[in-house]
N, CA, C and O atoms as CSV, one atom per row, in Angstrom:
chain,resi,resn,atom,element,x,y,z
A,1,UNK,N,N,5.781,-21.235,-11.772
A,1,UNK,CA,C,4.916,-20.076,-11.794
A,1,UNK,C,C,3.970,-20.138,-10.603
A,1,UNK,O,O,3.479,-21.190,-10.193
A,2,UNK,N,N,3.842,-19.436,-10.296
A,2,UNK,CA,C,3.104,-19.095,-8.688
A,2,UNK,C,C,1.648,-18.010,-9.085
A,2,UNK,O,O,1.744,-16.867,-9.533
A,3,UNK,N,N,0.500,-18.661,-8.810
A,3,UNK,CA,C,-0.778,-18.371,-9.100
A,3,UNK,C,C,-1.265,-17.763,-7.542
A,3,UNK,O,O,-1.586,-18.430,-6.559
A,4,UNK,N,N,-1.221,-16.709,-7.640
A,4,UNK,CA,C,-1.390,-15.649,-6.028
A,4,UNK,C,C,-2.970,-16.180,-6.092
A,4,UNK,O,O,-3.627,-16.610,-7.041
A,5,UNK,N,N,-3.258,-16.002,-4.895
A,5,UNK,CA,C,-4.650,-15.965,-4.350
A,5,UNK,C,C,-4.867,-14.551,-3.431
A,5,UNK,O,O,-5.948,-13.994,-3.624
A,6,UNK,N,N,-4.370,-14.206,-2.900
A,6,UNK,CA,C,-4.239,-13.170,-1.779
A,6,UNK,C,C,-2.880,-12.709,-0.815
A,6,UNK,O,O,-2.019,-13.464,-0.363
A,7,UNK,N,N,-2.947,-11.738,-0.712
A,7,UNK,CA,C,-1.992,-10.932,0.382
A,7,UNK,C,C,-2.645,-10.710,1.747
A,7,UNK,O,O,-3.821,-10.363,1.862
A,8,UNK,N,N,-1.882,-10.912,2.696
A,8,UNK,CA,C,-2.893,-10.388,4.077
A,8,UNK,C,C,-1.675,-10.334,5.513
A,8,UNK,O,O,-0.572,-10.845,5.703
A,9,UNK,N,N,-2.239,-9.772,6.011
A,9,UNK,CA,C,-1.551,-9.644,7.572
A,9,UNK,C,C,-1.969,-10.266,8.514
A,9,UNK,O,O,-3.139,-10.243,8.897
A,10,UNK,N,N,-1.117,-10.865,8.979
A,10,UNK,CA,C,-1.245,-12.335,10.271
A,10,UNK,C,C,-0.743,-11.476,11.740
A,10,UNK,O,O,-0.227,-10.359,11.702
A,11,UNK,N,N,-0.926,-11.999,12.601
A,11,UNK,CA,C,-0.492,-11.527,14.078
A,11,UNK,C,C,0.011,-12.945,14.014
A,11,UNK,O,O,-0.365,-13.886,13.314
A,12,UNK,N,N,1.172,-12.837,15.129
A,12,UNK,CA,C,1.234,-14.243,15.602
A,12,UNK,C,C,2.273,-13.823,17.123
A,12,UNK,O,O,3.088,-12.976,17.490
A,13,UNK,N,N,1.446,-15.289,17.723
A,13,UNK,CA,C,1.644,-14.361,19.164
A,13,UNK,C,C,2.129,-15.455,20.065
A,13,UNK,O,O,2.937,-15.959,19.285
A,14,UNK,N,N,2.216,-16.215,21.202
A,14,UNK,CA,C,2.666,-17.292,21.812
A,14,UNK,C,C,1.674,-17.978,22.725
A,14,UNK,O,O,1.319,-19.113,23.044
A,15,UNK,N,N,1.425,-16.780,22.967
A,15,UNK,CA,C,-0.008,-17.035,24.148
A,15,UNK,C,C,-1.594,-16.892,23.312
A,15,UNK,O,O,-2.615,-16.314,23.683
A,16,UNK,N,N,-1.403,-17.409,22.478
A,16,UNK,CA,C,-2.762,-17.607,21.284
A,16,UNK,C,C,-4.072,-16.485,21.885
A,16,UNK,O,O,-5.221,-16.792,22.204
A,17,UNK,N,N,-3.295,-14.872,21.897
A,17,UNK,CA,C,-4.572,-13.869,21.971
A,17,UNK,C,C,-3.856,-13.108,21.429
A,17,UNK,O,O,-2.658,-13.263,21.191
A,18,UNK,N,N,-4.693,-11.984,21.122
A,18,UNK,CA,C,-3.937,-10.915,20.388
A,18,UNK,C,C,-4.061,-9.876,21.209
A,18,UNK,O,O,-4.980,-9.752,22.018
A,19,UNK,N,N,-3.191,-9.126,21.049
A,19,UNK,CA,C,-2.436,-7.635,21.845
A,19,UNK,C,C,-1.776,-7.056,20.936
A,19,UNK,O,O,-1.516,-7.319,19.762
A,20,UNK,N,N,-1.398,-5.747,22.043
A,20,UNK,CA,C,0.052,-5.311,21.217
A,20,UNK,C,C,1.166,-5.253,20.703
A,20,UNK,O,O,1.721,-4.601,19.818
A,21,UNK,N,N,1.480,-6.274,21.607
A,21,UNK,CA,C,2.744,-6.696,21.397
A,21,UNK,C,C,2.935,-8.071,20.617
A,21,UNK,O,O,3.951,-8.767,20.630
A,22,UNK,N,N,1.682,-8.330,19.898
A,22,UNK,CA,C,2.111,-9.636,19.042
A,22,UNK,C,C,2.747,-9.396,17.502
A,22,UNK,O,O,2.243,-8.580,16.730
A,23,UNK,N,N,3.764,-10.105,17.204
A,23,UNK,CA,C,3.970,-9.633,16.209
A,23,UNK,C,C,3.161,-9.595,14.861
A,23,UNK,O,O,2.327,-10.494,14.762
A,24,UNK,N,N,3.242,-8.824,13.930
A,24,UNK,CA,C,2.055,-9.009,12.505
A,24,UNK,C,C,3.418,-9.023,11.367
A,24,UNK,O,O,4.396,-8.304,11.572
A,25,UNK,N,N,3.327,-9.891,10.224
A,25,UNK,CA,C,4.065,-9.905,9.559
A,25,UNK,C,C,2.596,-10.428,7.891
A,25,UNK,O,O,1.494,-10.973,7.961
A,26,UNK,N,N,3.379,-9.908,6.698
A,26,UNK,CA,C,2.390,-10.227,5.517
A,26,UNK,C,C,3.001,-12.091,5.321
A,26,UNK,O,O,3.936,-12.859,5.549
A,27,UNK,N,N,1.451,-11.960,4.654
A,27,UNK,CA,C,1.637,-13.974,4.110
A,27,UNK,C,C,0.876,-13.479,3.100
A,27,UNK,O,O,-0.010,-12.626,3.041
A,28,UNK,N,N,1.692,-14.572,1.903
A,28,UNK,CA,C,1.218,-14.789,0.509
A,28,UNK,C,C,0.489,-16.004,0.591
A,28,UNK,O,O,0.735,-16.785,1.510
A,29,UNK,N,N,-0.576,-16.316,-0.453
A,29,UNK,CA,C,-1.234,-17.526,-0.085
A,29,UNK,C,C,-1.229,-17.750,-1.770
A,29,UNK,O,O,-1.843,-17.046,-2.572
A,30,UNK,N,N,-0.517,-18.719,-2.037
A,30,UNK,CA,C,-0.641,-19.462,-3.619
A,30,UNK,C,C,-0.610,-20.470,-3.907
A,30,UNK,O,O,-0.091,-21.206,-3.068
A,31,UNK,N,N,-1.114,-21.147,-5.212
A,31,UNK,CA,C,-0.680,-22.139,-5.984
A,31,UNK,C,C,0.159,-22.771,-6.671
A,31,UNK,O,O,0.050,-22.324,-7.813
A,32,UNK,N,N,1.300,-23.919,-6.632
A,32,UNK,CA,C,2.266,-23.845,-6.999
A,32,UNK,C,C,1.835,-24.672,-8.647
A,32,UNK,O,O,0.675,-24.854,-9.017
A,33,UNK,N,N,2.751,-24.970,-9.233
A,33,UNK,CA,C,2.664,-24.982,-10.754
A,33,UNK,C,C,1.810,-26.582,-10.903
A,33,UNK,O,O,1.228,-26.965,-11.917
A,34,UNK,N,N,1.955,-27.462,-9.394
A,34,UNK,CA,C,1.387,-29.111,-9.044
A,34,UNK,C,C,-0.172,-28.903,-9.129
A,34,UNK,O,O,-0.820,-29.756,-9.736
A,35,UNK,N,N,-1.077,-27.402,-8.337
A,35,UNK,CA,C,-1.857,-26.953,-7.976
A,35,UNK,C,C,-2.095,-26.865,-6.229
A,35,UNK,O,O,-3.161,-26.391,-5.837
A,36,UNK,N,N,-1.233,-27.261,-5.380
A,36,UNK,CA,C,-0.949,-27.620,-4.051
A,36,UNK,C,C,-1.218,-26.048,-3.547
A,36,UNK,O,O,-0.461,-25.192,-4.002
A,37,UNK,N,N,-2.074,-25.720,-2.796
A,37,UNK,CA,C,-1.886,-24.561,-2.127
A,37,UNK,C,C,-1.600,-24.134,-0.668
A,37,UNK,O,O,-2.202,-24.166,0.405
A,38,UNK,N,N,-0.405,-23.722,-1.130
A,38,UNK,CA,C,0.688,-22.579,0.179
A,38,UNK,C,C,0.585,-21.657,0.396
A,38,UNK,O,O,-0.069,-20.964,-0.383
A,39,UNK,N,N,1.310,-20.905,1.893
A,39,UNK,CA,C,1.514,-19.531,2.408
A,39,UNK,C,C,2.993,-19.652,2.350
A,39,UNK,O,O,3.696,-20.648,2.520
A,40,UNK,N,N,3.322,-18.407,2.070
A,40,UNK,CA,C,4.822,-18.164,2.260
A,40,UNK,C,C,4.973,-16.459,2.946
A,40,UNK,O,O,4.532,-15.427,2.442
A,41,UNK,N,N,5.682,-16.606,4.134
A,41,UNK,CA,C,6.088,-15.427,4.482
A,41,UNK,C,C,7.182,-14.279,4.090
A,41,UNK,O,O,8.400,-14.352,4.249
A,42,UNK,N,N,6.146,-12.791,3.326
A,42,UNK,CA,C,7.045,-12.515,2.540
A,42,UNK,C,C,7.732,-11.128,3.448
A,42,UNK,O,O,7.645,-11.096,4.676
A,43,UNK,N,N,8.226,-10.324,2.869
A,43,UNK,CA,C,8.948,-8.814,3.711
A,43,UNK,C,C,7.457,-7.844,3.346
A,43,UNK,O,O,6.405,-8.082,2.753
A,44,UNK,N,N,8.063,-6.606,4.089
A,44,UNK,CA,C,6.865,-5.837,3.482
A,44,UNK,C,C,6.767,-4.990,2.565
A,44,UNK,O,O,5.698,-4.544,2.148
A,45,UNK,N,N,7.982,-4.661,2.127
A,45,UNK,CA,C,8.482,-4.266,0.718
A,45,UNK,C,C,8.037,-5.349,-0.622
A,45,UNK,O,O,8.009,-4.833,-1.740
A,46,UNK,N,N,7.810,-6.338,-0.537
A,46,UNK,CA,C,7.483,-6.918,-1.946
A,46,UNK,C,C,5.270,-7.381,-1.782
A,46,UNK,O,O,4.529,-8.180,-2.355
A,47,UNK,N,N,5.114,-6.510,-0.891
A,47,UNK,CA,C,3.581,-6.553,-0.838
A,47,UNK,C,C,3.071,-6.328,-2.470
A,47,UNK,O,O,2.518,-7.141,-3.211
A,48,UNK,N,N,3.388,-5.210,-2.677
A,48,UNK,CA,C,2.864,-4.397,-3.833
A,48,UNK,C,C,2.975,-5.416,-4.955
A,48,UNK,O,O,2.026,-5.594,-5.718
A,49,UNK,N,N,4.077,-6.066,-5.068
A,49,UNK,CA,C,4.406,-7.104,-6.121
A,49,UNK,C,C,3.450,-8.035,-6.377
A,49,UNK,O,O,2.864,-8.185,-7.449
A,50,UNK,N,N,3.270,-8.782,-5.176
A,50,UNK,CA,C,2.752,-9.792,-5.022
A,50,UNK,C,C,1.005,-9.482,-5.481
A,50,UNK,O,O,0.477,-10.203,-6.328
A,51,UNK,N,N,0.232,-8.345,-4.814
A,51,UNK,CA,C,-0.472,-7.824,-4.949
A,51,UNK,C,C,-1.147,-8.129,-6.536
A,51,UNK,O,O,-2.139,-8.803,-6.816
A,52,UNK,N,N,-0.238,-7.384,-7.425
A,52,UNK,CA,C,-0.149,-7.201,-8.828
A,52,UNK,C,C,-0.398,-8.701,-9.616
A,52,UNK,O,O,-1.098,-8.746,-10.627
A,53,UNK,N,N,0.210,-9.852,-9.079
A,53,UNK,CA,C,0.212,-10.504,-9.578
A,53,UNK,C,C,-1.161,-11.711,-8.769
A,53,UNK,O,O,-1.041,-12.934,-8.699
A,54,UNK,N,N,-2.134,-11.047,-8.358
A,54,UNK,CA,C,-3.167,-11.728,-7.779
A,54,UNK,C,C,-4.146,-12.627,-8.871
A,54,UNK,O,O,-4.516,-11.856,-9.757
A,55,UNK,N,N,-4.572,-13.733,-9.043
A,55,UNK,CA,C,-5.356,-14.004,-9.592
A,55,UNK,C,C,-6.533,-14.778,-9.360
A,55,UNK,O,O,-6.285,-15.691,-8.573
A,56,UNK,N,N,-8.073,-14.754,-9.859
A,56,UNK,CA,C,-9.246,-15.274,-9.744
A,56,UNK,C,C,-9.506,-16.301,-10.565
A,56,UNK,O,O,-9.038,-16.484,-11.689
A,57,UNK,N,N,-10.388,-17.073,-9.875
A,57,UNK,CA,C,-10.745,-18.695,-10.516
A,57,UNK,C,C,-12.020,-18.158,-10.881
A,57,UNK,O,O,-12.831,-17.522,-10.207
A,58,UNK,N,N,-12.049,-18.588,-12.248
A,58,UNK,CA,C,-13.086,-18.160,-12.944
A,58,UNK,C,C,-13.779,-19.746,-13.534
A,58,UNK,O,O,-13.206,-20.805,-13.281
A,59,UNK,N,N,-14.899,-19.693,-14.229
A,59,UNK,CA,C,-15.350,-21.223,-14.738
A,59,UNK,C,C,-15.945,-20.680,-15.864
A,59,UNK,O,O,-16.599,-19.643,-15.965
A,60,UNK,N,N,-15.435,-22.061,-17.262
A,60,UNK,CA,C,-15.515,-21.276,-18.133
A,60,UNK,C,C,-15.826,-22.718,-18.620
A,60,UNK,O,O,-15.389,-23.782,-18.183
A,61,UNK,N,N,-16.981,-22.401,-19.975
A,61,UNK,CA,C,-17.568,-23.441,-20.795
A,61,UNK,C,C,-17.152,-23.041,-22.414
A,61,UNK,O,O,-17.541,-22.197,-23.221
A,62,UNK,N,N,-16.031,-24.253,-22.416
A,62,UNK,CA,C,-15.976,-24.705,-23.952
A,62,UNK,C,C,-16.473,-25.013,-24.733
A,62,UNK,O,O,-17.264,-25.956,-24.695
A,63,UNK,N,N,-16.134,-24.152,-26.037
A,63,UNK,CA,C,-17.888,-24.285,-26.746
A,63,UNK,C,C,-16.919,-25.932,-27.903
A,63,UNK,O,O,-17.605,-26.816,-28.415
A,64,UNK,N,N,-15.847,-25.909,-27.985
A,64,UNK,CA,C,-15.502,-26.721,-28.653
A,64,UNK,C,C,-15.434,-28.058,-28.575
A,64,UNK,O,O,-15.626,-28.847,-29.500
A,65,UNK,N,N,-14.997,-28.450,-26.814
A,65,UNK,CA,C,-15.124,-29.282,-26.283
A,65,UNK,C,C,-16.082,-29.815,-25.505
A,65,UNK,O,O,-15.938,-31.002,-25.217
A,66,UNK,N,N,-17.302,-29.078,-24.969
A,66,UNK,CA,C,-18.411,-29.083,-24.789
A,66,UNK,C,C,-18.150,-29.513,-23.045
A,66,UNK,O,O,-18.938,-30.297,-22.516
A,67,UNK,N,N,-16.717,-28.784,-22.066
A,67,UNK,CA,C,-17.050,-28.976,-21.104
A,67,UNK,C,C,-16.472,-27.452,-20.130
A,67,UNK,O,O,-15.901,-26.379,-20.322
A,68,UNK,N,N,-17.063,-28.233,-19.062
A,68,UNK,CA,C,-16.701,-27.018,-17.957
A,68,UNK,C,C,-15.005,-27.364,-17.381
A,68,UNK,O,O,-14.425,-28.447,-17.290
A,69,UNK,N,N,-14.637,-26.270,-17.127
A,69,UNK,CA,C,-13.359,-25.931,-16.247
A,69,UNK,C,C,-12.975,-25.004,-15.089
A,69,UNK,O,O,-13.142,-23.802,-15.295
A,70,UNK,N,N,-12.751,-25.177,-14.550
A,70,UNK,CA,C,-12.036,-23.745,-13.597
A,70,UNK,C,C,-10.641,-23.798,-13.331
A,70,UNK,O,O,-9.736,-24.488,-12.862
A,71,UNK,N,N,-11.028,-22.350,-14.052
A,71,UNK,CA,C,-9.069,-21.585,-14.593
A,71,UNK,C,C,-8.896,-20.222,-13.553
A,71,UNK,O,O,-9.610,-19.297,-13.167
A,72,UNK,N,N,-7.264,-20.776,-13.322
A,72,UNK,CA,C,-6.978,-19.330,-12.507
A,72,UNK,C,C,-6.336,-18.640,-13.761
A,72,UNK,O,O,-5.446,-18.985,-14.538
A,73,UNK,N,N,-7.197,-17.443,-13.644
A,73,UNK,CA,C,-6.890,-15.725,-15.009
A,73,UNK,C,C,-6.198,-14.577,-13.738
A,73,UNK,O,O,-6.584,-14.448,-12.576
A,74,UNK,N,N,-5.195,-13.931,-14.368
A,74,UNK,CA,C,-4.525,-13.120,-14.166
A,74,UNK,C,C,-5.485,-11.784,-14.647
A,74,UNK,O,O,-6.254,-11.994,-15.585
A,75,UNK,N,N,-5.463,-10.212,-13.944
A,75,UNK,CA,C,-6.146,-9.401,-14.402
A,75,UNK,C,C,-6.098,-9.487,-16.221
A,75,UNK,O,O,-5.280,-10.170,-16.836
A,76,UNK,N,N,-6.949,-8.806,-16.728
A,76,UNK,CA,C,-6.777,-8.684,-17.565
A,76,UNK,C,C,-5.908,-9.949,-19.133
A,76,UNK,O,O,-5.172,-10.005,-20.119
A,77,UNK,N,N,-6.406,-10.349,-18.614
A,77,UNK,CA,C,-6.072,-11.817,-19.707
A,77,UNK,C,C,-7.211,-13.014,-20.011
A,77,UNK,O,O,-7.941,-13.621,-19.229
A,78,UNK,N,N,-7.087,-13.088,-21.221
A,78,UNK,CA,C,-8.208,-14.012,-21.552
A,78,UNK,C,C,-8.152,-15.662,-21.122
A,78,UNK,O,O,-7.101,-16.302,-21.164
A,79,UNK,N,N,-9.498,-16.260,-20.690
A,79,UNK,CA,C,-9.069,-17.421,-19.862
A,79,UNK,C,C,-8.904,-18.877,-21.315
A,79,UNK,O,O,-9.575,-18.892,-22.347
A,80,UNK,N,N,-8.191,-19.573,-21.050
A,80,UNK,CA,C,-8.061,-20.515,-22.505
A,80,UNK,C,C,-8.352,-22.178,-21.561
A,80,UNK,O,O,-7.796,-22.497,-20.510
A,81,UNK,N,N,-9.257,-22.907,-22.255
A,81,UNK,CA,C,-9.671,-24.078,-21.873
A,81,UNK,C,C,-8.256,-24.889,-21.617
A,81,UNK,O,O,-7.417,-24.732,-22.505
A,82,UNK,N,N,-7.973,-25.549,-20.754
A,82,UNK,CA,C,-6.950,-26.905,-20.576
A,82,UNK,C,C,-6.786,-28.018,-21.220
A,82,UNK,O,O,-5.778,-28.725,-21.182
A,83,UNK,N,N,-8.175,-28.289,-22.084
A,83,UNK,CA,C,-8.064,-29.402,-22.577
A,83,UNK,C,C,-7.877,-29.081,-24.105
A,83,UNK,O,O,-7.006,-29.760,-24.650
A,84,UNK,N,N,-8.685,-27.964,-25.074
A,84,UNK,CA,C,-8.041,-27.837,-26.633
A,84,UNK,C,C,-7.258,-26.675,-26.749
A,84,UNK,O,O,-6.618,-26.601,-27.798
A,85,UNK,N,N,-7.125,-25.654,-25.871
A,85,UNK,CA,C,-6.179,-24.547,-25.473
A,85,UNK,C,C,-6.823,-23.545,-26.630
A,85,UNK,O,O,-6.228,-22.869,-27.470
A,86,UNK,N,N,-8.018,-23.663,-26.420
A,86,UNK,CA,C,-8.749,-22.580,-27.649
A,86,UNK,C,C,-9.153,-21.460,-26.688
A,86,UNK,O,O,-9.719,-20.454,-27.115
């Protein structure tokens, strides 16, 4: 499972300045399931996808376990502690 952080547009060029003629292509920037975080270069047709599936690190205090965490939450989904999964 792949935990998005962001979508964005890169130039990349040979002669390290930017112009017109450098090329721009989209990069995904995520977390892999280890927590290791990568870019992967995607097309520009699966922007929107990727987009959708963006998520924020939020920090959240267990009232059960009595500690702090920071969880990556997907829109709209409730964040659940790591350690009692309450």
């Amino acid at each position: 499972m792949l935990y998005v952080k962001g979508v964005s547009w890169v130039s990349r060029n040979g002669k390290k300045r930017s112009n017109e003629h450098s090329k721009r292509y989209p990069l995904v920037y995520y977390y892999d399931e280890s927590g290791h975080f990568h870019s992967k270069r995607v097309k520009w047709y699966e922007i929107p996808f990727y987009k959708a599936q963006i998520c924020k690190q939020v920090r959240i205090f267990c009232t059960e376990c009595q500690e702090k965490f920071d969880v990556l939450v997907k829109k709209n989904s409730v964040a659940v502690c790591p350690k009692c999964l309450s």
